[in-house]
C-alpha positions in Angstrom: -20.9 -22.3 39.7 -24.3 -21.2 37.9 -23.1 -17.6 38.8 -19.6 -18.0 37.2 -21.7 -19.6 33.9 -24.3 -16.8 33.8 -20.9 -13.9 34.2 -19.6 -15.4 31.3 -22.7 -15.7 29.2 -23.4 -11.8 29.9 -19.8 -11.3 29.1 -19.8 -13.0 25.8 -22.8 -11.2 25.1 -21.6 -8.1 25.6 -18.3 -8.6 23.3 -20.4 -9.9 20.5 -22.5 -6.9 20.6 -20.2 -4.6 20.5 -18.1 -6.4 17.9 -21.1 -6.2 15.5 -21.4 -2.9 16.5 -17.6 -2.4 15.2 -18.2 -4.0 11.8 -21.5 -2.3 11.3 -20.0 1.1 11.8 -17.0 0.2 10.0 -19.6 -0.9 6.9 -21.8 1.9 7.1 -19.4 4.8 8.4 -17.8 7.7 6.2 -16.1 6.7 3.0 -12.4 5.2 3.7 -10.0 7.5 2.3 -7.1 6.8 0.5 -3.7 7.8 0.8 -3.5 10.0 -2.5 -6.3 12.2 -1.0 -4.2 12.7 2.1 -1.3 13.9 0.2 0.0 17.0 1.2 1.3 19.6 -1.6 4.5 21.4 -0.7 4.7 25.3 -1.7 6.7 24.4 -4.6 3.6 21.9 -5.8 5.7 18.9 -5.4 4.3 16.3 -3.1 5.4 16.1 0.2 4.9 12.5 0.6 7.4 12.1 -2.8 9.7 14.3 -1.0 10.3 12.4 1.8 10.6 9.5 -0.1 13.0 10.8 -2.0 14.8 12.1 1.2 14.5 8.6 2.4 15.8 6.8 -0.6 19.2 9.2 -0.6 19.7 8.3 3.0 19.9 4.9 2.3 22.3 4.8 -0.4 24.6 7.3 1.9 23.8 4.1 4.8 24.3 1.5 2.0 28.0 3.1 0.8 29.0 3.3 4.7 27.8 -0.1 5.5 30.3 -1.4 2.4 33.1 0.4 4.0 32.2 -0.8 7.6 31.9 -4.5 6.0 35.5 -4.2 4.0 37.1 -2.8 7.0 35.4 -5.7 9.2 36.6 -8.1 6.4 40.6 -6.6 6.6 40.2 -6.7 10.3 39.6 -10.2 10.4 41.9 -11.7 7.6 45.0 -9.7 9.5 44.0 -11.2 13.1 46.5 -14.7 12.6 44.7 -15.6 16.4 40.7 -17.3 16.6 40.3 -14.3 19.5 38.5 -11.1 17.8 39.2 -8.6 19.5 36.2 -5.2 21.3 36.9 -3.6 18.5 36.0 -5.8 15.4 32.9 -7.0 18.0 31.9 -3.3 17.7 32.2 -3.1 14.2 29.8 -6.1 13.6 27.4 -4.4 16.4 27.7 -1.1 13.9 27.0 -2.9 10.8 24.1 -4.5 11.7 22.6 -1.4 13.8 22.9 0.4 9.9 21.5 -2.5 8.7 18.5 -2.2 10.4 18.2 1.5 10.0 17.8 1.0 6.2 16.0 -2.3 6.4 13.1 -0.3 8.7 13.4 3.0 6.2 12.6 0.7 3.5 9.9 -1.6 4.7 8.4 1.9 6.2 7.8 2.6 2.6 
């Protein structure tokens, strides 16, 4: 038992060291540098980081006007079926509508 206590008591010890030696390094290390100063200038001096968010933004509206369409035709799909049964197909649709969903809910919270 007294060998299990002193194991842990070296263990501990040795994770506290090193996590001060994490935060003191952290504290006293090189500068953090910010994103700005990591920005990468295309040849046409526009930003590249601006360009791709621009590239991004125009890829979701494309994804935003297709989900619209896939969400009318899921709607027209459902309102014609008289039955409670959907049928593989409208399943599908619903699987492809929220797969675009997610595409432009991760571009955005990418961002």
């Amino acid at each position: 038992m007294k060998t299990w206590l002193r194991r842990g008591a070296v263990l501990w010890t040795v994770a506290a060291v090193v996590w001060l030696a994490v935060i003191l390094r952290d504290g006293l290390g090189a500068p953090v540098t910010t994103q700005e100063s990591q920005d990468v200038q295309l040849p046409s001096g526009k930003s590249q980081r601006d360009e791709i968010l621009k590239a991004e933004r125009d890829q979701n509206i494309k994804d935003a006007a297709q989900l619209v369409e896939l969400a009318q035709q899921l709607q027209q799909e459902i309102e014609k079926n008289d039955r409670f049964v959907f049928s593989i197909g409208t399943l599908k649709k619903t699987d492809e509508i929220e797969k675009l969903a997610r595409k432009i809910r991760s571009r955005m919270r990418h961002n």
